[in-house]
C-alpha positions as CSV (number, residue, x, y, z in Angstrom):
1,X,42.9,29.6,20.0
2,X,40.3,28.0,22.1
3,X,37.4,26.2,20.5
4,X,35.5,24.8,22.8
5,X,31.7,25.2,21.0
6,X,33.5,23.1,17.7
7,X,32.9,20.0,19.5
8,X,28.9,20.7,20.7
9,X,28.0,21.4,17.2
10,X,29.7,18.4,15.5
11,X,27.7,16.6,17.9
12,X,24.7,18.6,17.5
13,X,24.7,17.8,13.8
14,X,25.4,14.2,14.5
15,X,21.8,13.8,16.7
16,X,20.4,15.8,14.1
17,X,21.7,13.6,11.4
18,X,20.8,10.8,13.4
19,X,17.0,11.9,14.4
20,X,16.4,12.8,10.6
21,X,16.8,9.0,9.4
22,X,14.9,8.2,12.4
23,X,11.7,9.3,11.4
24,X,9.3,7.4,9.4
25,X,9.5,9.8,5.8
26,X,5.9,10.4,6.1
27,X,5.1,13.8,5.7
28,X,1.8,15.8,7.6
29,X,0.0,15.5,3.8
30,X,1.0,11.8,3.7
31,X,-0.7,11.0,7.0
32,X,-3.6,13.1,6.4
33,X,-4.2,11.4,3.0
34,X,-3.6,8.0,4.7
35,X,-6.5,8.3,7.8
36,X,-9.0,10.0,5.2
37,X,-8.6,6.6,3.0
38,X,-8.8,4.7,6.1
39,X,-12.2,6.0,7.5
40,X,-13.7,6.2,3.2
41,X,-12.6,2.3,2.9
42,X,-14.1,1.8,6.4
43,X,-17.7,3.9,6.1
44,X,-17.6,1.9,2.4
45,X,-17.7,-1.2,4.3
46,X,-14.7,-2.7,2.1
47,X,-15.0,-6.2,3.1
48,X,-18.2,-6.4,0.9
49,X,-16.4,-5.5,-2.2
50,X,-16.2,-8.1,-4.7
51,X,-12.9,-10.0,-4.0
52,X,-10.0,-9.7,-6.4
53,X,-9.7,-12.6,-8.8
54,X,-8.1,-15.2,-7.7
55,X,-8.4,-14.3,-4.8
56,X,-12.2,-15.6,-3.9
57,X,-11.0,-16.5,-0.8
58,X,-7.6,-16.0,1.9
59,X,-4.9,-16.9,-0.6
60,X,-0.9,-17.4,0.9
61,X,0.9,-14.6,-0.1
62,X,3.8,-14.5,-2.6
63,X,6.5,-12.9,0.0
64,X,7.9,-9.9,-0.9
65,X,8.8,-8.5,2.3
66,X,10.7,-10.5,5.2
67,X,8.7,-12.2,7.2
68,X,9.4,-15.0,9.7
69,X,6.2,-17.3,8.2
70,X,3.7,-17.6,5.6
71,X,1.3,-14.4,5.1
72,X,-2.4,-15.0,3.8
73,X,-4.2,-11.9,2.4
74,X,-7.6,-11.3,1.2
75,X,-8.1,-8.9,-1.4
76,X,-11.4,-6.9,-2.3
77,X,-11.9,-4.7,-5.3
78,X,-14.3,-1.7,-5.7
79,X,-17.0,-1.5,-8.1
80,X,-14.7,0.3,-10.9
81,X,-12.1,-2.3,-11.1
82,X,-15.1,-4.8,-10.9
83,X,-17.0,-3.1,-14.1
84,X,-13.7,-3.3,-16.1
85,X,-12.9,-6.5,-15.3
86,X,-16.4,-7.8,-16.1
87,X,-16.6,-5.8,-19.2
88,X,-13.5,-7.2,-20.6
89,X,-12.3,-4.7,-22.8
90,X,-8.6,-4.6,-23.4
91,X,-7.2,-1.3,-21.4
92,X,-3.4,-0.3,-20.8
93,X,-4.1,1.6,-17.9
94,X,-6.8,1.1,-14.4
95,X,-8.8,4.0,-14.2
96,X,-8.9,6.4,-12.0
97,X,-11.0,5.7,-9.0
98,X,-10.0,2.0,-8.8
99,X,-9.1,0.6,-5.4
100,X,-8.2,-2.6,-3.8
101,X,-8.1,-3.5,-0.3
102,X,-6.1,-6.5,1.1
103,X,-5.7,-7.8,4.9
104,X,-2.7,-9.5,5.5
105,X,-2.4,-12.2,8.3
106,X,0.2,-14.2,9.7
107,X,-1.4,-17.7,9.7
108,X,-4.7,-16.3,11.8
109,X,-3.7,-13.3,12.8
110,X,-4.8,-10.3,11.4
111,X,-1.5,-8.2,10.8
112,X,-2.5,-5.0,8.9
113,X,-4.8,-3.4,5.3
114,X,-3.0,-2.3,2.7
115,X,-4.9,-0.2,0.3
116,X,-3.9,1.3,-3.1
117,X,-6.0,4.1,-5.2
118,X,-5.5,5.3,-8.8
119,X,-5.8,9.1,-8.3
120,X,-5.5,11.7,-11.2
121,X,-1.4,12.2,-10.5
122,X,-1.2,7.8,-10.0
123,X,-1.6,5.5,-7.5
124,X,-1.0,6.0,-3.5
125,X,-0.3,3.0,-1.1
126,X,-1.2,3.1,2.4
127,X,-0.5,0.4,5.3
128,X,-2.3,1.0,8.5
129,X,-1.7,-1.2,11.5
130,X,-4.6,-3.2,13.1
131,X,-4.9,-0.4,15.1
132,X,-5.7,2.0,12.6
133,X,-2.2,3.7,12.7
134,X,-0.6,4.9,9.4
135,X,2.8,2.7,8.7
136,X,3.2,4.4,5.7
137,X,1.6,6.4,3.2
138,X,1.8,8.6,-0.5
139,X,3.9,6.9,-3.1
140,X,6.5,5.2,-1.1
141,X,10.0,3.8,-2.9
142,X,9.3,0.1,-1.5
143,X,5.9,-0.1,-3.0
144,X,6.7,1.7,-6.4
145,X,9.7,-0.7,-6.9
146,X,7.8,-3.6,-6.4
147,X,4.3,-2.6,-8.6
148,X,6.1,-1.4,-11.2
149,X,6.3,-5.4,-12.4
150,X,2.4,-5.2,-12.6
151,X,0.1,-3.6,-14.9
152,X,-0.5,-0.1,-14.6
153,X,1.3,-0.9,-10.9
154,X,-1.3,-3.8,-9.8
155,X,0.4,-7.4,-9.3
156,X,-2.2,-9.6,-7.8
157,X,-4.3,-9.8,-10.5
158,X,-3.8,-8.8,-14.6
159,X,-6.1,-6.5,-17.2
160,X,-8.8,-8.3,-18.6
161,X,-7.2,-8.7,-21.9
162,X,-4.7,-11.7,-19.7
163,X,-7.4,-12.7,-17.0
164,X,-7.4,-16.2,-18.6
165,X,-3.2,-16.4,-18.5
166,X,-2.4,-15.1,-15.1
């Protein structure tokens, strides 16, 4: 018996297969969420947040993705994460409504913003491009994996309670 369509679907399903893990895993929501933070940390003028501390000024990176060279980031905080850290009471958690900003560049070039916001359901991560173009967005693996060493899923800088022993 003749079966000629057998071997068009096996490869149908093989480009299909093959175009699914080619996308990025962002989904429509995801990219909405990510170019609404974008233009909010923009029209809030993020650069004249208070900077992160230690962080008062471009600080190298401790690498945790491949790169070829050393990576500098600054880092800038919004007013809720500066209140708590200047009140200094101990907390086990960031509140909700605390976001951090940091640039990343590759020696003097700026390479992209990374920002992360505590929301009601936990903290998103966003990466744009210099360009403004969403690298990726929501709650990805890579970040969660990572921030889950911090406290309450920040790493570059500790609750009040352990400013003093980094």
């Amino acid at each position: 018996m003749y079966q000629g369509g057998k071997p068009i679907r096996v490869l149908l399903i093989i480009l299909l297969v093959l175009s699914f893990f080619s996308l990025s895993f962002m989904t429509l929501s995801d990219l909405k969420v990510a170019d609404e933070l974008y233009d909010r940390i923009h029209e809030l003028n993020y650069k004249e947040f208070a900077r992160a501390p230690g962080f008062e000024e471009r600080t190298l990176a401790i690498q945790h993705h491949k790169s070829d060279g050393d990576m500098y980031v600054d880092i800038y905080m919004n007013e809720v994460l500066e209140k708590v850290l200047e009140a200094s009471e101990p907390i086990e958690q960031w509140p909700v409504g605390s976001l951090f900003v940091k640039e990343t560049y590759a020696d003097e070039e700026f390479v992209h913003i990374v920002a992360s916001e505590k929301r009601e359901d936990g903290w998103v991560f966003m990466q744009w491009r210099t360009d403004g173009v969403a690298e990726f967005a929501g709650k990805p693996q890579v970040c969660l994996n990572c921030h889950m060493k911090g406290d309450d899923m920040v790493r570059a800088f500790r609750f009040p309670q352990y400013q003093k022993s980094k």
